[in-house]
C-alpha positions as MATLAB code, in Angstrom:
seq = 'XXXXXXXXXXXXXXXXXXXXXXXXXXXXXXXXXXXXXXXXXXXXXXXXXXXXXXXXXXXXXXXXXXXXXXXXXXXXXXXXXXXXXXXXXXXXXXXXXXXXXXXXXXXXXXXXXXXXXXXXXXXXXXXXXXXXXXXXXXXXXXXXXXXXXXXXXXXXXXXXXXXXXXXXXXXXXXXXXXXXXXXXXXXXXXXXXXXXXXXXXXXXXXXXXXXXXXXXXXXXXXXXXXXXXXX';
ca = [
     111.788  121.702  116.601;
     109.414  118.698  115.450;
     108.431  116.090  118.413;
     110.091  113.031  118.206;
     106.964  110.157  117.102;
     107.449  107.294  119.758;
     104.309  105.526  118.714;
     102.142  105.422  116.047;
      98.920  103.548  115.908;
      97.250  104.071  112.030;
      93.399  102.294  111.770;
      94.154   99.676  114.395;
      91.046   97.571  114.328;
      90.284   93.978  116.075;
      88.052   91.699  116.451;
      86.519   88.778  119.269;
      85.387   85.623  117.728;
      83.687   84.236  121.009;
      80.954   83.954  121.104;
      80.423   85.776  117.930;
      81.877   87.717  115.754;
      82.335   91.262  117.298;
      84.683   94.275  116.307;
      86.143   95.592  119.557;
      88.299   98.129  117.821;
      87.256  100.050  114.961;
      89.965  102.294  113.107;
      92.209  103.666  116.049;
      94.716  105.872  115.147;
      97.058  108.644  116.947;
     100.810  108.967  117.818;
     102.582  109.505  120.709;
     105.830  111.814  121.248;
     108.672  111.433  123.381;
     108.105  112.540  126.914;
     104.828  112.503  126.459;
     102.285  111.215  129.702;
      99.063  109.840  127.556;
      95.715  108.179  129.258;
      93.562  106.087  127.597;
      89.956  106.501  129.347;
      86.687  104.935  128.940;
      83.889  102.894  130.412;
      84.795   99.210  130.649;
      84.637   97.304  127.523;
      85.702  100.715  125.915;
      88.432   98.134  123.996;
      90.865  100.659  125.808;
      93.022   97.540  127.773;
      92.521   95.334  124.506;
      94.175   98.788  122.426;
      97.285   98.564  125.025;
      98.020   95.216  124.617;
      98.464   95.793  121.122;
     100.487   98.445  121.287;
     102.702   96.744  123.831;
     103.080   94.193  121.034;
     101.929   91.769  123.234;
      98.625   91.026  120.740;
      99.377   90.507  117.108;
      95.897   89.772  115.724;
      94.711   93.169  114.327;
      94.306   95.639  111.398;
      96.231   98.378  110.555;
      99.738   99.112  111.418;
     101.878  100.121  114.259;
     104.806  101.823  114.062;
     107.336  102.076  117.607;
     109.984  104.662  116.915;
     109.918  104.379  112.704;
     110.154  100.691  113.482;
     106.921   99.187  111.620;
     105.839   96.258  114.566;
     102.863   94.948  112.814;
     104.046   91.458  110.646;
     107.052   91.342  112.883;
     108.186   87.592  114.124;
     107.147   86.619  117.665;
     111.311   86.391  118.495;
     111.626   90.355  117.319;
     108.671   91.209  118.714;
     110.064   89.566  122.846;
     113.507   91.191  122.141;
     111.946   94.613  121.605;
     109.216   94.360  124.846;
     112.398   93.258  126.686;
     114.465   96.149  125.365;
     112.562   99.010  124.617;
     109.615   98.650  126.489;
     108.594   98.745  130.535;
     105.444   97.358  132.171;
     103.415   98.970  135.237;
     100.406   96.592  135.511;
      97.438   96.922  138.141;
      99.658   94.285  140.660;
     102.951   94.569  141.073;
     103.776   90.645  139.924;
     107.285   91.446  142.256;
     108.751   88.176  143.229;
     108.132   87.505  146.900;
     110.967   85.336  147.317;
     113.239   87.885  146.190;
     114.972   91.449  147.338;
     113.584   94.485  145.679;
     116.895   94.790  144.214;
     116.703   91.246  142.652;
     113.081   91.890  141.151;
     114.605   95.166  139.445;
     117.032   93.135  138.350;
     115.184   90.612  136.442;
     114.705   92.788  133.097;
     118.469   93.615  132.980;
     119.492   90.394  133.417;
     117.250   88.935  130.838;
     118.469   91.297  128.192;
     121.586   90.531  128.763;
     123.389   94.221  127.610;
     125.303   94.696  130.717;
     127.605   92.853  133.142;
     125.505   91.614  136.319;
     128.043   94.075  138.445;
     126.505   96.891  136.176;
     122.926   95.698  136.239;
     123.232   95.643  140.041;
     124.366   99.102  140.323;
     121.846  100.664  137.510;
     119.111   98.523  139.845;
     120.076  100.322  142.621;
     120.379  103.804  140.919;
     116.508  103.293  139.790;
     115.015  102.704  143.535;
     117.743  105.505  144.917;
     115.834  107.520  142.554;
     112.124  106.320  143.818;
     113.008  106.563  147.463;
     113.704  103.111  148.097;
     117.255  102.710  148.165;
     116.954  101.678  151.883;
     114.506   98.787  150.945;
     117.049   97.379  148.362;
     117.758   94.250  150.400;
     114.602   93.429  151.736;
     112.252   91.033  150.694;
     109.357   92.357  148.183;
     107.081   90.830  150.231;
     107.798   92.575  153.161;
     107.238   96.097  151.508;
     103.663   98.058  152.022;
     101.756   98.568  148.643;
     102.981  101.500  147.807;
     106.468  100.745  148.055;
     105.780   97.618  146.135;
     104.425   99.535  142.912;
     107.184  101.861  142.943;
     109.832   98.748  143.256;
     107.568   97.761  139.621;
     108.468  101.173  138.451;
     111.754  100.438  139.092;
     111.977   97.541  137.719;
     109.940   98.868  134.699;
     112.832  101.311  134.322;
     115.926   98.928  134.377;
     116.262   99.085  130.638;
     115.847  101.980  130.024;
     113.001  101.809  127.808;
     111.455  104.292  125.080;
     108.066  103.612  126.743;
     106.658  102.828  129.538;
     102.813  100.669  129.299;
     100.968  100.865  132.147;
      97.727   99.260  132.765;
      95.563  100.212  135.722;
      98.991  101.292  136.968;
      97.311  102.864  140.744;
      94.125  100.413  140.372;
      95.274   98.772  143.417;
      96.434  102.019  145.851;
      94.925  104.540  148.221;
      94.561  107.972  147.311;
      97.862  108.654  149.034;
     100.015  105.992  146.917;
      98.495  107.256  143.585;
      99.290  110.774  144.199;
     103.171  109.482  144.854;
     102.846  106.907  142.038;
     101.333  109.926  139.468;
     103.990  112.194  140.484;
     106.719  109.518  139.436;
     105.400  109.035  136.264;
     104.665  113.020  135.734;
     108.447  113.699  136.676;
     109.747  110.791  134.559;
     108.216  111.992  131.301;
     108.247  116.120  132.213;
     112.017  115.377  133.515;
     113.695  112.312  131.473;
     111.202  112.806  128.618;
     109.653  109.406  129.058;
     107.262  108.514  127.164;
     104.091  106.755  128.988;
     100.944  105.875  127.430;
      98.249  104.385  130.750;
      94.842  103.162  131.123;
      93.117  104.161  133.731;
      89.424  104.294  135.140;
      91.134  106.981  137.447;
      89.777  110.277  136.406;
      92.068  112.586  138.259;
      94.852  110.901  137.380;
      94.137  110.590  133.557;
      92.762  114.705  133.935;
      96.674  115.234  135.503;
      98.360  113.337  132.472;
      99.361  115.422  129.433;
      96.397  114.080  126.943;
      93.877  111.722  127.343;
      92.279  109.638  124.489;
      88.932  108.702  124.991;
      87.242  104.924  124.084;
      83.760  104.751  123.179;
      82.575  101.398  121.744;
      85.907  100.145  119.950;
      86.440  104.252  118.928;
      88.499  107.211  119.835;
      85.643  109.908  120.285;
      87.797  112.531  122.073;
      91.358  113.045  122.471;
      91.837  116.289  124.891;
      95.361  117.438  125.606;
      95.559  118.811  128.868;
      99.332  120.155  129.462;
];
């Protein structure tokens, strides 16, 4: 049977303006299939965090054409473009960005409630399901701020997950933990795509954990120059 294409990225190119004129991506293209764990790797300046902010639809200023799920993004109006991060895909950046002020189970919540699909008695529960299922059921009520670093990144995942989205974007998603936390943090986001066949596309400067993911694609000056699968 034929893997389902999440994500499809055909001769993505882009360009900086400040101070000059300077092409930071030059003709990127590869797809991404559903449960699929994908790393994008290179030095810094690589264009590998300006690549996922495109294809988190978050940057509309680019060549080529990007495709989520058969659904072509590129050209799309801004209000499309919000309903679909909101609905279809999760973040995992470098910090957490958890609301201190508010219980774990209320920063899960946020995404849900924004979407505005289910009931908040239903977004409550399916907020608690997702940290029952990271281990943190027992930190539901607590204050985010109050949680070690670890436990604050996997609350993120958590609330990354609320939608249930087709992908999850991470960027620099351990850049901020021990080696202990990104082990726990890697094996999350291994079991989630091996598992619940989610899809996750990550940059990282982490080389054992983009060597652990199932394929990393490698940035060079604005260019893929290797793309190794490695599962």
């Amino acid at each position: 049977m034929q893997p389902e294409i999440i994500l499809q990225a055909d001769k993505i190119g882009k360009y900086f303006y400040d101070p000059e004129k300077f092409r930071v991506l030059n003709d990127i293209s590869f797809q991404v299939n559903r449960g699929e764990f994908v790393t994008l790797v290179g030095k810094s300046g690589s264009g590998k965090s300006t690549l996922l902010y495109i294809l988190s639809t978050m940057d509309t200023d680019y060549d080529g054409l990007l495709t989520i799920q058969g659904e072509r993004i590129t050209g799309q109006q801004q209000q499309r473009l919000a309903a679909l991060r909101n609905e279809k895909i999760g973040f995992v950046f470098q910090f957490h960005y958890l609301l201190p002020e508010f219980s774990c189970l209320r920063n899960v919540m946020i995404p849900a409630l924004r979407l505005g699909k289910y009931s908040r008695k239903e977004i409550e529960e399916r907020a608690y399901a997702k940290l029952k299922m990271l281990g943190l059921e027992d930190q539901a009520l607590k204050l985010s701020a109050k949680l070690s670093g670890g436990q604050q990144q996997r609350v993120a995942i958590a609330r990354a997950l609320i939608n249930d989205p087709l992908i999850i974007m991470g960027d620099e998603p351990t850049g901020n933990l021990d080696s202990k936390n990104t082990g726990i943090v890697f094996d999350i986001l291994k079991d989630l795509a091996h598992h619940d066949q989610q899809t996750i596309v990550a940059v990282t400067h982490d080389n054992d954990f983009a060597q652990k993911s199932d394929r990393t694609i490698e940035l060079q000056d604005g260019q893929v120059i290797s793309t190794r699968k490695l599962y």
